[in-house]
N, C-alpha and C positions, 0 to 999 in steps of 0.2 A: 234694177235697183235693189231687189231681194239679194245679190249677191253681196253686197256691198253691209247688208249689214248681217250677214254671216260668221259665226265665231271665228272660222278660221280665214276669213278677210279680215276680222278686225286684227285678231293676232298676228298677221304678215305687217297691214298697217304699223303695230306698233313697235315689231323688232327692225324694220326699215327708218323707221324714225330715229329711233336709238342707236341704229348703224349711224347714220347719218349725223349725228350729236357727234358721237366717239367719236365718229373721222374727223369732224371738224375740229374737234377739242383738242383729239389726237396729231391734227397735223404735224404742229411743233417740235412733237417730242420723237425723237428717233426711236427707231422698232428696233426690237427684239429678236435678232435670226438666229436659231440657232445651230451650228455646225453639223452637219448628214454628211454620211458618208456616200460616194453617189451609190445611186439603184442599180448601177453597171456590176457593183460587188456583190448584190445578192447571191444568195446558195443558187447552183445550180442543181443540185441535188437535196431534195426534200426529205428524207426517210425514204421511204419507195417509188418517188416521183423525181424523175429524170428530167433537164431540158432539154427539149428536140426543136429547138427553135427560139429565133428573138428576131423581131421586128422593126430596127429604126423606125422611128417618126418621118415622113416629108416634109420638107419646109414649109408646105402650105397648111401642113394637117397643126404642124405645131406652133403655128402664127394664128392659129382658130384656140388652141387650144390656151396657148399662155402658161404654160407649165413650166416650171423649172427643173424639173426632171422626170422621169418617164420609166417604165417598166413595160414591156410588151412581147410577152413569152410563149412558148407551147409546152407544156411537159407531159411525161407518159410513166405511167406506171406496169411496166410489163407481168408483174406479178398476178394484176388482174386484167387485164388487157383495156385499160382505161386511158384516155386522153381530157386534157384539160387546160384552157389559157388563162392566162395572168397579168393582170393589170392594173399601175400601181401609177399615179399622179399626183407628184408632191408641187406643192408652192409653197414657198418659205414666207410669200407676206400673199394676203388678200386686199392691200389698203390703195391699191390704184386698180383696181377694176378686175384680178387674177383673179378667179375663183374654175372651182372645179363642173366640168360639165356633167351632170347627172345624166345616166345612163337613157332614164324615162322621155329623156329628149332625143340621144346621141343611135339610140338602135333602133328609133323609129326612122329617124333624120335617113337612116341607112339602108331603109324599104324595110326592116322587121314590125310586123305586127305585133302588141300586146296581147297576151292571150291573160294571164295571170299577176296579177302584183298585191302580193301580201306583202308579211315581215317574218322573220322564222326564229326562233332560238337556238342557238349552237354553240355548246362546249367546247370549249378550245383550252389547247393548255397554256399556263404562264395566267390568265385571267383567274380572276374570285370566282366569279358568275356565267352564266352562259350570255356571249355575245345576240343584241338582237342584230338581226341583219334584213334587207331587204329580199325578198326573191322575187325574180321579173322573170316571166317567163313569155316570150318571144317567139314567134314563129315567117315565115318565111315560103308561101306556096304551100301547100298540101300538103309535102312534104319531111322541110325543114324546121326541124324544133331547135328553141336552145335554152338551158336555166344557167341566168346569170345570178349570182348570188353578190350583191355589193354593199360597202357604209363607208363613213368617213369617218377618219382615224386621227388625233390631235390629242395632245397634253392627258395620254393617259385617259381616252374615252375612245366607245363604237360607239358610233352617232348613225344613225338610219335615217332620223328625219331629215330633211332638207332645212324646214322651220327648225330644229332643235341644234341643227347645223350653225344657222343663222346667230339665233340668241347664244350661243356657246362664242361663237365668235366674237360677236359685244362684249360680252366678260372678259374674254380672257384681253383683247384691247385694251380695255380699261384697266385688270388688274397686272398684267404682265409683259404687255406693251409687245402684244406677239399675235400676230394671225394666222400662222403656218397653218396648212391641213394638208391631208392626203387623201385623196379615192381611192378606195381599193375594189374591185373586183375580179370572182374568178368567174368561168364558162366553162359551159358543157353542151355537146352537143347529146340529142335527147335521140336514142335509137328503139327503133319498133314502139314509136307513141310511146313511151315508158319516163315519162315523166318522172316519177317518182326516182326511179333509180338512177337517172341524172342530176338529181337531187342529192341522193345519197353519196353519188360519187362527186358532186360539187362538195359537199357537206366532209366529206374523209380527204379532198385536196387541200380546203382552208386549214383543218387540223393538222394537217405536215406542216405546211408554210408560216404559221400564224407565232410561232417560238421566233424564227427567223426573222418575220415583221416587227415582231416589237423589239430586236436587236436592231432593228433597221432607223424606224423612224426615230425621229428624239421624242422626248419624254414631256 
């Protein structure tokens, strides 16, 4: 019961309630979609990052996922000898149950352990300010490291929270009669436990691609 009256129970409490208003208020009135270009035309080439790879969806994977369109890449940048994957989930409405799977679910669901989960700041071009983003850092056996760096992306915002995900979606509902969002994340595989510089080089992949992204998604 101490859960329950927790700040951030009461806060999910009342952005769920407020979704739940909208929708219903909102039934009536037709949404808002508006026209993308598919994620099949993104740059293959980033500045110094190549694509070496793209990944269809299975029809099991994207009857789970509910996506309208999908991203799922490898690139390489030979300049520094760096690899790194990209993945981008658009839904153009959230108002029948599509929403995006957050990553904190999706790479445990897939035997990766959590090892790390902050939020980071990062400059990117075409933005005012430095984007915040999530970083999750994941592991896999003894071994296997990976820094996924991800947020969600809509009407001209990086959104990191899930909750601020949430209330941003009630708004623009109500004011614009539009749910579209997008996940975006990139990966990296983490070599000789070096974290950090998987970091860094997740950190210098979003900075190519992030001009391209917001050519991408609508506004």
């Amino acid at each position: 019961m101490s859960f329950l009256k927790g700040k951030y129970a009461l806060l999910l409490t009342v952005v769920l309630l407020l979704q739940g208003a909208v929708y219903y208020a909102a039934a009536s009135r037709r949404e808002l979609t508006p026209n993308v270009a598919p994620l099949a035309a993104f740059p293959s080439t980033l500045g110094d990052w190549r694509m070496t790879a793209e990944y269809p969806l299975t029809a099991d994977t994207q009857q789970v996922l509910r996506a309208d369109d999908t991203l799922n890449r490898d690139y390489v940048n030979l300049s520094v000898a760096k690899k790194a994957s990209l993945w981008i989930a658009y839904y153009k409405t959230q108002r029948y149950g599509q929403t995006p799977h957050s990553p904190k679910a999706c790479l445990p669901g897939a035997g990766w352990e959590p090892i790390e989960n902050t939020t980071i700041p990062i400059v990117v071009p075409g933005w005012p300010e430095p984007i915040v983003a999530n970083k999750y850092v994941v592991a896999s056996g003894d071994d296997s490291k990976v820094v996924a760096i991800y947020w969600y992306q809509s009407h001209n915002r990086v959104i990191a929270s899930e909750y601020a995900a949430r209330f941003w979606l009630v708004l623009d509902s109500m004011r614009y009669r539009r749910s579209d969002t997008s996940l975006v994340r990139a990966m990296v595989s983490v070599q000789n436990d070096d974290v950090d510089s998987a970091t860094r080089t997740t950190i210098s992949f979003i900075q190519a691609f992030f001009p391209a992204l917001l050519r991408q998604l609508p506004n």
